[in-house]
N, CA, C and O atoms as a Tinker XYZ file with bonds, in Angstrom:
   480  protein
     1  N    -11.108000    6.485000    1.668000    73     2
     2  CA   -11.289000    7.834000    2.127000    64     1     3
     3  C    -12.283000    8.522000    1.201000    63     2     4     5
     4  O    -12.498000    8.421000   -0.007000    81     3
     5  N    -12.811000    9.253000    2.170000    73     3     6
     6  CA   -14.197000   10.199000    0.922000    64     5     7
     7  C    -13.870000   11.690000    0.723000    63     6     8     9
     8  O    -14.160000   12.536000    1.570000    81     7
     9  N    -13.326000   11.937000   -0.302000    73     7    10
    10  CA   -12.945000   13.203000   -0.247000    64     9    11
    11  C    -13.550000   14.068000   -1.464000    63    10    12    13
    12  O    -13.950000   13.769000   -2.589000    81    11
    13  N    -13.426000   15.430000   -0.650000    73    11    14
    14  CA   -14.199000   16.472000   -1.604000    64    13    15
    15  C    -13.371000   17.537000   -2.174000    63    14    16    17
    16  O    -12.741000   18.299000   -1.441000    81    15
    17  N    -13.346000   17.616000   -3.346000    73    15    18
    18  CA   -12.316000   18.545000   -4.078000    64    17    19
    19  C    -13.330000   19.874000   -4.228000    63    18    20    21
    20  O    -14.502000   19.762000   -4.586000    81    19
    21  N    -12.719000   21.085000   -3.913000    73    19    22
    22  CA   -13.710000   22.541000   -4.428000    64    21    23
    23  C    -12.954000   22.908000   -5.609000    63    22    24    25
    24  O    -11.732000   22.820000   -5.733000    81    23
    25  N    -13.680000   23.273000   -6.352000    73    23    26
    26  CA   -12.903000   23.662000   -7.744000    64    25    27
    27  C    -13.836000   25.047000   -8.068000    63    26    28    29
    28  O    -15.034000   25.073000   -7.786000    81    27
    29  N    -13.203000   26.081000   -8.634000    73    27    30
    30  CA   -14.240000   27.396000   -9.366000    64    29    31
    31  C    -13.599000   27.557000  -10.396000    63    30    32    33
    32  O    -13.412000   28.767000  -10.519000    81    31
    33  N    -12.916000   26.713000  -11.647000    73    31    34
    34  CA   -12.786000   26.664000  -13.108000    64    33    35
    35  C    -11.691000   27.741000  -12.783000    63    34    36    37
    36  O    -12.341000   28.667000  -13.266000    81    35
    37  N    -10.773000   28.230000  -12.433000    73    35    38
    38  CA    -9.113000   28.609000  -12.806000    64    37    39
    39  C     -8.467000   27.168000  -13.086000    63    38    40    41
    40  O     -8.766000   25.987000  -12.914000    81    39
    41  N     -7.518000   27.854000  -13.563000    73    39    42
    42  CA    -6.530000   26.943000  -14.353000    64    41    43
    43  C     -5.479000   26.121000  -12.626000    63    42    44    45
    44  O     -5.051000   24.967000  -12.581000    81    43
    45  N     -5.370000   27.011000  -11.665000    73    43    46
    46  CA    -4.754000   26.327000  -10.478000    64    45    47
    47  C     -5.420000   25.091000  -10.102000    63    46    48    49
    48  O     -4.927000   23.998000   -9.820000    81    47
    49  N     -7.141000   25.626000  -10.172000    73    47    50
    50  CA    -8.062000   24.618000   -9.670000    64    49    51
    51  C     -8.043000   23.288000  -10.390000    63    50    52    53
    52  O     -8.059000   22.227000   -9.766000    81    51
    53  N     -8.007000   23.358000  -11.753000    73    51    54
    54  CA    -7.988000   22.269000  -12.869000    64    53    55
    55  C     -6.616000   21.804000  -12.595000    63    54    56    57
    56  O     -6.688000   20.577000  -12.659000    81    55
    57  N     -5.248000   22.189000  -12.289000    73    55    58
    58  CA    -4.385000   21.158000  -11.768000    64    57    59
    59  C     -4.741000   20.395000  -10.173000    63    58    60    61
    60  O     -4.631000   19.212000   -9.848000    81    59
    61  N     -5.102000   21.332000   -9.541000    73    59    62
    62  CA    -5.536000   20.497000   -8.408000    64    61    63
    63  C     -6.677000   19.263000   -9.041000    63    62    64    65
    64  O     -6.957000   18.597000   -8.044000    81    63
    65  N     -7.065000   18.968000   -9.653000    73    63    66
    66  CA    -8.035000   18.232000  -10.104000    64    65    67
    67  C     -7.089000   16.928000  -10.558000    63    66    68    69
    68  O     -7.200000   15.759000  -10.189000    81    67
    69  N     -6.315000   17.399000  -11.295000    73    67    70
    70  CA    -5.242000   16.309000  -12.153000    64    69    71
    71  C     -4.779000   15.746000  -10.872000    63    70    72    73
    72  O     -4.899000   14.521000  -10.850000    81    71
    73  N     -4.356000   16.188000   -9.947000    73    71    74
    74  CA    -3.295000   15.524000   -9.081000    64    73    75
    75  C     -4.061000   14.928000   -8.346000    63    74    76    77
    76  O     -3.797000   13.784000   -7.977000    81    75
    77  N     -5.436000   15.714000   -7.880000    73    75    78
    78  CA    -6.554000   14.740000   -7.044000    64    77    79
    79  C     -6.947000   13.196000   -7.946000    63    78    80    81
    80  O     -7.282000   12.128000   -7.433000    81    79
    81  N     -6.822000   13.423000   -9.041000    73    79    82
    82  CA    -7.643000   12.266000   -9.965000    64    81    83
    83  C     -6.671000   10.982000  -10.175000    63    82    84    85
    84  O     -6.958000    9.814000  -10.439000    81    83
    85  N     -5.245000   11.703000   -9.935000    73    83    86
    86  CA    -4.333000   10.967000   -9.669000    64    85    87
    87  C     -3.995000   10.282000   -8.692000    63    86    88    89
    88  O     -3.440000    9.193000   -8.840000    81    87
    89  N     -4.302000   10.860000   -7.377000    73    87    90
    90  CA    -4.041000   10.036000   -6.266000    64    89    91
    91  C     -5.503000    9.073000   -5.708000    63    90    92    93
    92  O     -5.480000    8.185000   -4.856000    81    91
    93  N     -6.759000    9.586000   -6.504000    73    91    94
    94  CA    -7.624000    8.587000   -6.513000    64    93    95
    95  C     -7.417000    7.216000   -7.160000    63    94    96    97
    96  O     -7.745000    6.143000   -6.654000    81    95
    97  N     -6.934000    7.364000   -8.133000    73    95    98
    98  CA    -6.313000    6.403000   -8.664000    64    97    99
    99  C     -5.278000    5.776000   -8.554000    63    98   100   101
   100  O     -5.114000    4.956000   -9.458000    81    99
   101  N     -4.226000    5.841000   -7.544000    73    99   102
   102  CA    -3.611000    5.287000   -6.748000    64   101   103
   103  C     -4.405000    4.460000   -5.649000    63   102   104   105
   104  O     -4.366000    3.265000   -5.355000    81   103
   105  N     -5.303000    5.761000   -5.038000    73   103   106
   106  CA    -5.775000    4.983000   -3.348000    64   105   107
   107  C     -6.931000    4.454000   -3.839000    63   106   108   109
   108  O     -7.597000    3.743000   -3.086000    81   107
   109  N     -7.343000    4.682000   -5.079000    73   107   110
   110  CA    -9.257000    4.054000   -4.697000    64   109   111
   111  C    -10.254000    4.928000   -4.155000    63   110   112   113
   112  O    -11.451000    4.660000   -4.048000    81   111
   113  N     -9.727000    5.915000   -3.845000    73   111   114
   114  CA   -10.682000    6.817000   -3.113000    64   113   115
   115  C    -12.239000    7.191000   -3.413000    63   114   116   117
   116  O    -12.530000    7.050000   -4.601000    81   115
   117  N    -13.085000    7.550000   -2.741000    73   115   118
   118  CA   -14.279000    8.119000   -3.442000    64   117   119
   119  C    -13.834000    9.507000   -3.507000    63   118   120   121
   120  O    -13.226000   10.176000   -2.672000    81   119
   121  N    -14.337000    9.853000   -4.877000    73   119   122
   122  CA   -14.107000   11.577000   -4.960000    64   121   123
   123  C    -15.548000   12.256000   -5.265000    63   122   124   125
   124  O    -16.318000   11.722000   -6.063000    81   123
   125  N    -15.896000   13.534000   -4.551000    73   123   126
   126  CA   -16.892000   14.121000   -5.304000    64   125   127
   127  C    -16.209000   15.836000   -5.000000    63   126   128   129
   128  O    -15.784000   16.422000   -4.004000    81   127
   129  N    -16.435000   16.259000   -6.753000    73   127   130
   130  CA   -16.054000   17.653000   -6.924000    64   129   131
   131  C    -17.505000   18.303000   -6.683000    63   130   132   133
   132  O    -18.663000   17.924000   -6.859000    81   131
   133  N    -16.916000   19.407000   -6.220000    73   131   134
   134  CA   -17.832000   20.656000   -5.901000    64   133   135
   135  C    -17.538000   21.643000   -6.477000    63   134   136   137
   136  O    -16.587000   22.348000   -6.140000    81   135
   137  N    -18.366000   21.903000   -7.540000    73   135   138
   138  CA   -17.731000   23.448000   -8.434000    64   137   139
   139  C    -18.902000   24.593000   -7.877000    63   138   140   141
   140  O    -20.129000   24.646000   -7.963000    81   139
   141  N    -17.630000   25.660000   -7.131000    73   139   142
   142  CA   -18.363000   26.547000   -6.537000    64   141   143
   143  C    -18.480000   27.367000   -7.493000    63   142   144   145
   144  O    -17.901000   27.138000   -8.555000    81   143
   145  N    -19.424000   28.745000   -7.282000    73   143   146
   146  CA   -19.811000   30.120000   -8.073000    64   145   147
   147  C    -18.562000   30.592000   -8.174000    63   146   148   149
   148  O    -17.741000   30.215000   -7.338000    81   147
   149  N    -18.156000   31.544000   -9.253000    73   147   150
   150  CA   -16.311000   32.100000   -9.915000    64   149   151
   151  C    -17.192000   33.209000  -10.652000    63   150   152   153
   152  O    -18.308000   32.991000  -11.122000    81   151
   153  N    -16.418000   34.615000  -10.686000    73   151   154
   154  CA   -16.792000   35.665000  -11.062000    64   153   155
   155  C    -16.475000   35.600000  -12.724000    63   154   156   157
   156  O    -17.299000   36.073000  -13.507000    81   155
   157  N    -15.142000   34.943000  -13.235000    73   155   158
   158  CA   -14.733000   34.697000  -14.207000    64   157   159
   159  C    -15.123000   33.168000  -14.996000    63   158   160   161
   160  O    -14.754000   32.931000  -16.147000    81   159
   161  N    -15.861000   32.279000  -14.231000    73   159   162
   162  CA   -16.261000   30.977000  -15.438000    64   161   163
   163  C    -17.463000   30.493000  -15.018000    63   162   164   165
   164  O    -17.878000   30.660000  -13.871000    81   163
   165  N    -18.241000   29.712000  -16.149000    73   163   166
   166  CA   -18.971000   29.311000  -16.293000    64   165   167
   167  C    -19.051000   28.104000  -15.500000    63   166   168   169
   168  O    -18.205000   27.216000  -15.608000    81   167
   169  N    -20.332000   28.012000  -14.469000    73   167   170
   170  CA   -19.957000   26.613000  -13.823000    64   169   171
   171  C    -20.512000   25.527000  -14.837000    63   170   172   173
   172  O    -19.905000   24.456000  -14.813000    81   171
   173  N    -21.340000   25.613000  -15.532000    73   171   174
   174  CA   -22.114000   24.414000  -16.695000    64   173   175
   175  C    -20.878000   23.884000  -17.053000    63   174   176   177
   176  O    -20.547000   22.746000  -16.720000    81   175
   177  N    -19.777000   25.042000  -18.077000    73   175   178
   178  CA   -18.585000   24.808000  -19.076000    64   177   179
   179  C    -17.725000   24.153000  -17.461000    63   178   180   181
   180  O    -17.676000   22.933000  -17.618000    81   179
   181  N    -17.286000   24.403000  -16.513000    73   179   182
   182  CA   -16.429000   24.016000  -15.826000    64   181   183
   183  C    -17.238000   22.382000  -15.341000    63   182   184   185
   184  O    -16.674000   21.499000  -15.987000    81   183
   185  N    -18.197000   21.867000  -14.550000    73   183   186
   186  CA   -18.457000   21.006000  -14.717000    64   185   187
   187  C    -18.509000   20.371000  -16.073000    63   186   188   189
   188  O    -18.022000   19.249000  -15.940000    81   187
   189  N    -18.972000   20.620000  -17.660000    73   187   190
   190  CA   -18.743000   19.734000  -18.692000    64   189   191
   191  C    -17.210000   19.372000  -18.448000    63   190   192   193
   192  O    -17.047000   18.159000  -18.317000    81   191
   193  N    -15.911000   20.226000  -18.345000    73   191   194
   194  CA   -14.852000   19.221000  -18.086000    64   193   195
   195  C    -14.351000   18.922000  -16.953000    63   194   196   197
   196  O    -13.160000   18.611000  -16.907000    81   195
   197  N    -15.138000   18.946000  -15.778000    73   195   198
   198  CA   -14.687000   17.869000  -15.056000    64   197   199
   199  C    -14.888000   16.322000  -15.560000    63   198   200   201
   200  O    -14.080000   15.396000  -15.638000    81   199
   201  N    -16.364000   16.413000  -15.888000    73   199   202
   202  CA   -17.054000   15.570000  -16.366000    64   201   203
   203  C    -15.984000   15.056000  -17.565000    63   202   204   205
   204  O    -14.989000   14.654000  -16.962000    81   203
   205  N    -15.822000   14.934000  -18.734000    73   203   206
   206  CA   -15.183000   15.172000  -19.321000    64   205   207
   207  C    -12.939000   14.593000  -18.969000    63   206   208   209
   208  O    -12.041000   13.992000  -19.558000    81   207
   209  N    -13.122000   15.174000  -17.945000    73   207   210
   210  CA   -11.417000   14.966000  -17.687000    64   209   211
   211  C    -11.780000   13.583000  -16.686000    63   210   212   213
   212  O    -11.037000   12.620000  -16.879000    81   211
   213  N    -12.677000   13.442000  -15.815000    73   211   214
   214  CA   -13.075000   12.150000  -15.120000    64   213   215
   215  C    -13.597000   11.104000  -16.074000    63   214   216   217
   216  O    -13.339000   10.062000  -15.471000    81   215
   217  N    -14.045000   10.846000  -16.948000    73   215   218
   218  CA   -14.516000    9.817000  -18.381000    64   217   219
   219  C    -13.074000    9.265000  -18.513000    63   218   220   221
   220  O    -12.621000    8.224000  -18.038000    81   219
   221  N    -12.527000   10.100000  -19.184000    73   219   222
   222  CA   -11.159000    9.918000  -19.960000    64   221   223
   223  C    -10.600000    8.879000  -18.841000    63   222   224   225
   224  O    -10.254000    7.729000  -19.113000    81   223
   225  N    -10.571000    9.345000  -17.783000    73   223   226
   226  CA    -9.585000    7.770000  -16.607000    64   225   227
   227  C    -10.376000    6.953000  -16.175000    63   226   228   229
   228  O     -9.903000    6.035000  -15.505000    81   227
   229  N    -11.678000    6.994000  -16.379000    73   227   230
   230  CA   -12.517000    6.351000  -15.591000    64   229   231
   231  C    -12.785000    6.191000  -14.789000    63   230   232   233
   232  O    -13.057000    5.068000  -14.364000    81   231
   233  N    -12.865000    7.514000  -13.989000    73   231   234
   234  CA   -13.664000    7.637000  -12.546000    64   233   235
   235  C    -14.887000    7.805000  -12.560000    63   234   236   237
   236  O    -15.384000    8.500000  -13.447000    81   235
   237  N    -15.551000    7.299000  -11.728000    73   235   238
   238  CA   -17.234000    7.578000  -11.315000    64   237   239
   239  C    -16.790000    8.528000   -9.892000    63   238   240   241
   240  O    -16.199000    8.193000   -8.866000    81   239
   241  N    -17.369000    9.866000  -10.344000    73   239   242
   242  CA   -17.103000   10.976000   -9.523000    64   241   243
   243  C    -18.231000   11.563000   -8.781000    63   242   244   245
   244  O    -18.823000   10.489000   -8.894000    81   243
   245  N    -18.955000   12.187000   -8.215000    73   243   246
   246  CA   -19.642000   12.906000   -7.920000    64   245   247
   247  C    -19.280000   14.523000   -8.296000    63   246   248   249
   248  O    -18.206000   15.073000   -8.053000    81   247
   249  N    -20.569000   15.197000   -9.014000    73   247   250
   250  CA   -20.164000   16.634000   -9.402000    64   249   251
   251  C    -21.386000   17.392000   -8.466000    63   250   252   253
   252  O    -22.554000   17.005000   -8.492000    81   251
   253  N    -20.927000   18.484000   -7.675000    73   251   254
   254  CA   -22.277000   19.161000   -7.448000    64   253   255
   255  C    -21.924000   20.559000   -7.390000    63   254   256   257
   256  O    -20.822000   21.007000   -7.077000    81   255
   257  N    -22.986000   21.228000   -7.728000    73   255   258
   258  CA   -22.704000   22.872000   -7.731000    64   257   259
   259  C    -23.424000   23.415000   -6.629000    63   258   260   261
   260  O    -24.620000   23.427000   -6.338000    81   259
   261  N    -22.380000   23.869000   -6.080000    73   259   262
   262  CA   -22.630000   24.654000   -4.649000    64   261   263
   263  C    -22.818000   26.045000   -5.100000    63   262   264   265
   264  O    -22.302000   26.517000   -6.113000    81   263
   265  N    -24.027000   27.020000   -3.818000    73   263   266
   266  CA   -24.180000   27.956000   -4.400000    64   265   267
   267  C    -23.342000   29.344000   -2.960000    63   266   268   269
   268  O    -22.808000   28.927000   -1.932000    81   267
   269  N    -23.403000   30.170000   -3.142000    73   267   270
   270  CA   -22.999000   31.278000   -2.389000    64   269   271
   271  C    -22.485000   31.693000   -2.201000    63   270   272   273
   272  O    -22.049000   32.439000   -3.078000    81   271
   273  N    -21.771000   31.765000   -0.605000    73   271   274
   274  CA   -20.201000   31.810000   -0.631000    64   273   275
   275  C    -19.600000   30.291000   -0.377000    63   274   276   277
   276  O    -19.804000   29.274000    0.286000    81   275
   277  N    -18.596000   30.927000   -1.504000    73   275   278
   278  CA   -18.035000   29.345000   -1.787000    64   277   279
   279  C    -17.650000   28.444000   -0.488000    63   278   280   281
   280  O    -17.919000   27.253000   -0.334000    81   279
   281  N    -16.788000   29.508000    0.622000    73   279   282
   282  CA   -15.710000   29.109000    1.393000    64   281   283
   283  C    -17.146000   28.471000    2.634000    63   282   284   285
   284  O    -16.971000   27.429000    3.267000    81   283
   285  N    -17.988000   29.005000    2.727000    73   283   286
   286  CA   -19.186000   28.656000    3.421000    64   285   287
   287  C    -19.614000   27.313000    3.261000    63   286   288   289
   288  O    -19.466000   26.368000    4.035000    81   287
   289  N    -20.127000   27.354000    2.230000    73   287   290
   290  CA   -20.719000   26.330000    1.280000    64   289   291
   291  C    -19.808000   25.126000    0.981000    63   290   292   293
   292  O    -20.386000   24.069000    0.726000    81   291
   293  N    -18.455000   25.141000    0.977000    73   291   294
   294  CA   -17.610000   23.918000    0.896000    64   293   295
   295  C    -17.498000   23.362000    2.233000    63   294   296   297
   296  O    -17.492000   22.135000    2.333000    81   295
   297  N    -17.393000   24.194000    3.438000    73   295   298
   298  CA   -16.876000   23.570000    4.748000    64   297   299
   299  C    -18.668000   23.131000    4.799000    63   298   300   301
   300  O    -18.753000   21.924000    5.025000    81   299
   301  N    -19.661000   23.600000    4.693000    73   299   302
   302  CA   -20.758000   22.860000    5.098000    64   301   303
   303  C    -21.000000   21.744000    4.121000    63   302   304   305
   304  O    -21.778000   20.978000    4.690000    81   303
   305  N    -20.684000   21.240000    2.819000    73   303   306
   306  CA   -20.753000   20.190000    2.175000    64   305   307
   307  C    -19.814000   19.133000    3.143000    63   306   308   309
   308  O    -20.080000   17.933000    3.199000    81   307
   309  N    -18.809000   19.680000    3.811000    73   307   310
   310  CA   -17.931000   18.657000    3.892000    64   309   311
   311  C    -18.119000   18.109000    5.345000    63   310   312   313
   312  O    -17.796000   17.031000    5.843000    81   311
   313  N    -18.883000   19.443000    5.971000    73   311   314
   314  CA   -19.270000   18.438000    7.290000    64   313   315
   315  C    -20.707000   17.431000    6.858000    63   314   316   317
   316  O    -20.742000   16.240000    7.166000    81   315
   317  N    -21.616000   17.981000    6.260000    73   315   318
   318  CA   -22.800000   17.428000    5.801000    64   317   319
   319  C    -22.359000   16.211000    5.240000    63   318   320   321
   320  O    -22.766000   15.155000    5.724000    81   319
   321  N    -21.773000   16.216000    4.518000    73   319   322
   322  CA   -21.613000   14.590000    3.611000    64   321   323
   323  C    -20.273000   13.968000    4.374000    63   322   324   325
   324  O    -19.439000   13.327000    3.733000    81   323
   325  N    -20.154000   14.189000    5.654000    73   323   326
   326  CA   -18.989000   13.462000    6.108000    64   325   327
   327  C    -17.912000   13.044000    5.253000    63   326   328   329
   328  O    -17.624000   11.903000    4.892000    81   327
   329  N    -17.553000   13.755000    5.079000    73   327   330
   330  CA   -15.944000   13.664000    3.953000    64   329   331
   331  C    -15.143000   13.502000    4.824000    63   330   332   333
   332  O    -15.416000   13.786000    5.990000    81   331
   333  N    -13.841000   12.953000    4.415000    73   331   334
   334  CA   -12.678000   13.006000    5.469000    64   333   335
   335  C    -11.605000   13.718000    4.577000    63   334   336   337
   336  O    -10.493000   13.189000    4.603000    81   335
   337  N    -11.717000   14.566000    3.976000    73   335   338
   338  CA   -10.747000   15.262000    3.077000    64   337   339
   339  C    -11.183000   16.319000    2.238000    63   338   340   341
   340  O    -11.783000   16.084000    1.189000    81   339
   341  N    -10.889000   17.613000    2.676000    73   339   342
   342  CA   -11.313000   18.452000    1.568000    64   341   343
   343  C    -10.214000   19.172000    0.795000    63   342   344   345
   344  O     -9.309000   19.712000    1.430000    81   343
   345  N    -10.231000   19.202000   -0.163000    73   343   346
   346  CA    -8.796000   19.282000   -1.333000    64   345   347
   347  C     -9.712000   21.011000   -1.891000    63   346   348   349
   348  O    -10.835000   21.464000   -2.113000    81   347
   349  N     -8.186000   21.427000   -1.875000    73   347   350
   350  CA    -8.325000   23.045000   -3.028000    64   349   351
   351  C     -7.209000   23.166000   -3.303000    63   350   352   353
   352  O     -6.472000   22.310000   -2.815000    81   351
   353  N     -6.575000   24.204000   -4.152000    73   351   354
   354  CA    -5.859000   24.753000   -5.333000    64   353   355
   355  C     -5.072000   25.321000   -3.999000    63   354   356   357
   356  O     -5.614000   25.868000   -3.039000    81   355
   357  N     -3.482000   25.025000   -4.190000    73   355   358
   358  CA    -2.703000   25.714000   -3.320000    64   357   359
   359  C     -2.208000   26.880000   -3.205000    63   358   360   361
   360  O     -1.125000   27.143000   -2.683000    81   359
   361  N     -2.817000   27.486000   -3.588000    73   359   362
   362  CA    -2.768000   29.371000   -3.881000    64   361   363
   363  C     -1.317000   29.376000   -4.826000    63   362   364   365
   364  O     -0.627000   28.528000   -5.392000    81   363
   365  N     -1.302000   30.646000   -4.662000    73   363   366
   366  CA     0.438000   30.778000   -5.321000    64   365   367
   367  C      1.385000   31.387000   -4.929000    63   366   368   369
   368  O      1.181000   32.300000   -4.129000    81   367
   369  N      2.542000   31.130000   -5.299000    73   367   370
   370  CA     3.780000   31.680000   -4.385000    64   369   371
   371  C      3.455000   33.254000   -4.398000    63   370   372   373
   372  O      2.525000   33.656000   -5.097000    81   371
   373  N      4.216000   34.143000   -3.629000    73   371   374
   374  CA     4.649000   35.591000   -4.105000    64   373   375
   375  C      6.459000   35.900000   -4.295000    63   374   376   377
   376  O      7.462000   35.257000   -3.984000    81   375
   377  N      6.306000   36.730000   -4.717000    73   375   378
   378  CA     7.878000   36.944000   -5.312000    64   377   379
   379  C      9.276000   36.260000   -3.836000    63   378   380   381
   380  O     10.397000   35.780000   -4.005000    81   379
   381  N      8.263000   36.618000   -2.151000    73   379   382
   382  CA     9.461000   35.774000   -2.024000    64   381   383
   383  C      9.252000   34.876000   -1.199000    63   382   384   385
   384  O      9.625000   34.738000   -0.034000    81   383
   385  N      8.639000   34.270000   -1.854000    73   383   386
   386  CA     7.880000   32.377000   -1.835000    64   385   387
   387  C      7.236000   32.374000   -0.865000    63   386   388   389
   388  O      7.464000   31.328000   -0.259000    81   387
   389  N      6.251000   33.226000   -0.156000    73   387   390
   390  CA     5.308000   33.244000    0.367000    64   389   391
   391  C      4.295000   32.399000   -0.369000    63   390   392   393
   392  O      4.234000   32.327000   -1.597000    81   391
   393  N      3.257000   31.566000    0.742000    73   391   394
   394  CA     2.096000   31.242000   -0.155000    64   393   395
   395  C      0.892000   32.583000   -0.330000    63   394   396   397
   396  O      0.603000   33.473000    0.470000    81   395
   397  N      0.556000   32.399000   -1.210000    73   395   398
   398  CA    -0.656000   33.664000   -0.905000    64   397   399
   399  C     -2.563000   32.736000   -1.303000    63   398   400   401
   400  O     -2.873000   32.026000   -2.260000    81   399
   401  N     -3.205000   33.079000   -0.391000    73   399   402
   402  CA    -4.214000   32.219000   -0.363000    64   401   403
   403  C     -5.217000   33.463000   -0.385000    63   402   404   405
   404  O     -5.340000   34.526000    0.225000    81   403
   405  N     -6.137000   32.488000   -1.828000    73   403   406
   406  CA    -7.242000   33.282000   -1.981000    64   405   407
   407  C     -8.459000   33.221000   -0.705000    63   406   408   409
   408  O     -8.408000   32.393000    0.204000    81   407
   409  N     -9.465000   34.191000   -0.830000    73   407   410
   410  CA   -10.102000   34.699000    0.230000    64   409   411
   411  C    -11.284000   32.657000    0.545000    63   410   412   413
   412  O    -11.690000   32.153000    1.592000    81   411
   413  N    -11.379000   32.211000   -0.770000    73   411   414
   414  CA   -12.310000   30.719000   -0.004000    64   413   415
   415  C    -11.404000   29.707000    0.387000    63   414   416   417
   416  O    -11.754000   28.715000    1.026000    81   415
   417  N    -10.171000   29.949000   -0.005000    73   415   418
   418  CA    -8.954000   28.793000    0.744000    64   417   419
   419  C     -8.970000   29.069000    1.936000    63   418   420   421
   420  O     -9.160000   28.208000    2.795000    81   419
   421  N     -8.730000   30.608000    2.263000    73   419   422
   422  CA    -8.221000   31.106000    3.710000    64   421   423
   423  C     -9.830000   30.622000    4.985000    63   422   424   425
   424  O     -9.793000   30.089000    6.094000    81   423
   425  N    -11.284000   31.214000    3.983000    73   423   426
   426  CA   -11.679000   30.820000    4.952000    64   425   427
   427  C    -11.887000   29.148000    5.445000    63   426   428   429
   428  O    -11.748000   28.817000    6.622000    81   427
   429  N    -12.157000   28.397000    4.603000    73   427   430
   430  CA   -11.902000   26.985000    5.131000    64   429   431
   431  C    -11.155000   26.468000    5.500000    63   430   432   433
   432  O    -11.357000   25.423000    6.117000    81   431
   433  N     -9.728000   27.050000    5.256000    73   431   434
   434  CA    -9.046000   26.558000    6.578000    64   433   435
   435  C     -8.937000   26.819000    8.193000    63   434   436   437
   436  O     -8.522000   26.274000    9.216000    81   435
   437  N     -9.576000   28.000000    7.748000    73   435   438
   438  CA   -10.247000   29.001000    9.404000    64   437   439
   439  C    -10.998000   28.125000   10.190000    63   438   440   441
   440  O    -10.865000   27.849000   11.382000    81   439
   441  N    -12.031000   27.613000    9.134000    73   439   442
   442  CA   -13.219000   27.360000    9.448000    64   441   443
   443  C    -13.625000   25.789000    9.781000    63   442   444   445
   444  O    -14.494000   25.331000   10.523000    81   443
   445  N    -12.500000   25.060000    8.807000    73   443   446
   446  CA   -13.432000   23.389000    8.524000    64   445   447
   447  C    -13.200000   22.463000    9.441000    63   446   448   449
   448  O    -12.080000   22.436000    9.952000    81   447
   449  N    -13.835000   21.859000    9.697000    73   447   450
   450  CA   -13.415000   20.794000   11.055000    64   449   451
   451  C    -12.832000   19.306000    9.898000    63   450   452   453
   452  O    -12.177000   18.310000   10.207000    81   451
   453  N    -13.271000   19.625000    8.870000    73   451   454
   454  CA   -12.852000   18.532000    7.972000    64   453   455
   455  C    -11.336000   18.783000    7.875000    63   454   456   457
   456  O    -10.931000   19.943000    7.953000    81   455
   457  N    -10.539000   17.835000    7.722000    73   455   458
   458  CA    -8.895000   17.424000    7.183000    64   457   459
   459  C     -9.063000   18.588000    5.626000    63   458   460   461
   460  O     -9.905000   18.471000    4.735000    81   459
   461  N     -7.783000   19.824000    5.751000    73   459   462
   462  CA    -8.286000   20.444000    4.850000    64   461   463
   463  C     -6.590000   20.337000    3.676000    63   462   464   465
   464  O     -5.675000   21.114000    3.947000    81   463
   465  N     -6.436000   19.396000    2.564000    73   463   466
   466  CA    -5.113000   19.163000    1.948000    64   465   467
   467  C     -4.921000   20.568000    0.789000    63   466   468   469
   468  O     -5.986000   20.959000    0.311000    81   467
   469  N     -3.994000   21.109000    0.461000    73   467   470
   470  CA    -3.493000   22.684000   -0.451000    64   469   471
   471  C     -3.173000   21.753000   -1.440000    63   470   472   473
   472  O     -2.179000   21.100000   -1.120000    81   471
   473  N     -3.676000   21.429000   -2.595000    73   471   474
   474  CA    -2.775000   20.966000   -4.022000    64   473   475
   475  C     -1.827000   21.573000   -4.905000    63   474   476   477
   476  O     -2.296000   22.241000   -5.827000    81   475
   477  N     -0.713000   21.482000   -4.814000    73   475   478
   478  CA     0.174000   22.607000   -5.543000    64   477   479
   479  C      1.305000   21.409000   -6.413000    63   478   480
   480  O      2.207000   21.827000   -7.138000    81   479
């Protein structure tokens, strides 16, 4: 399976990463991360540790930095590069266990014709 993880450097996103890197390594999968634009991090510093957390297990990953709007820009990577999986950060509960989904989760799931998995 070819799947594409979106990541924008929060700490939710970086566990979704662990658990993606994990089940690549179970299935074999091809993975390529996409670190979108984040108002709060650096995409250079957030790609150095993907880069960085993928070495350590030894994955050969694909990294690319998407620019714009994120939620745009991920569903068109994922039809463009024919992925069959696009992975993001499973938002977070609210006090009464609602999920609450940020504004580029909500739109790609609106939007993606790609298989879209919540990592939580």
């Amino acid at each position: 399976m070819n799947v594409l993880l979106g990541i924008d450097g929060t700490d939710r996103a970086f566990d979704a990463l662990e658990r993606t890197i994990a089940r690549v390594r179970e299935t074999g999968d091809d993975l390529t991360v996409a670190v979108v634009e984040s108002d709060v991090t650096n995409p250079e510093a957030v790609e150095r540790r993907i880069r960085t957390m993928l070495d350590d297990v030894g994955i050969d990953a694909g990294i690319e930095q998407v620019e714009g709007h994120a939620g745009g820009a991920l569903v068109e990577l994922a039809e463009a590069g024919g992925f069959d999986r696009l992975v993001l950060d499973g938002g977070e509960r609210t006090p009464t266990g609602k999920i609450r989904l940020d504004p580029t989760t909500e739109f790609v799931l609106l939007n993606a014709e790609t298989s879209v998995t919540l990592a939580r």
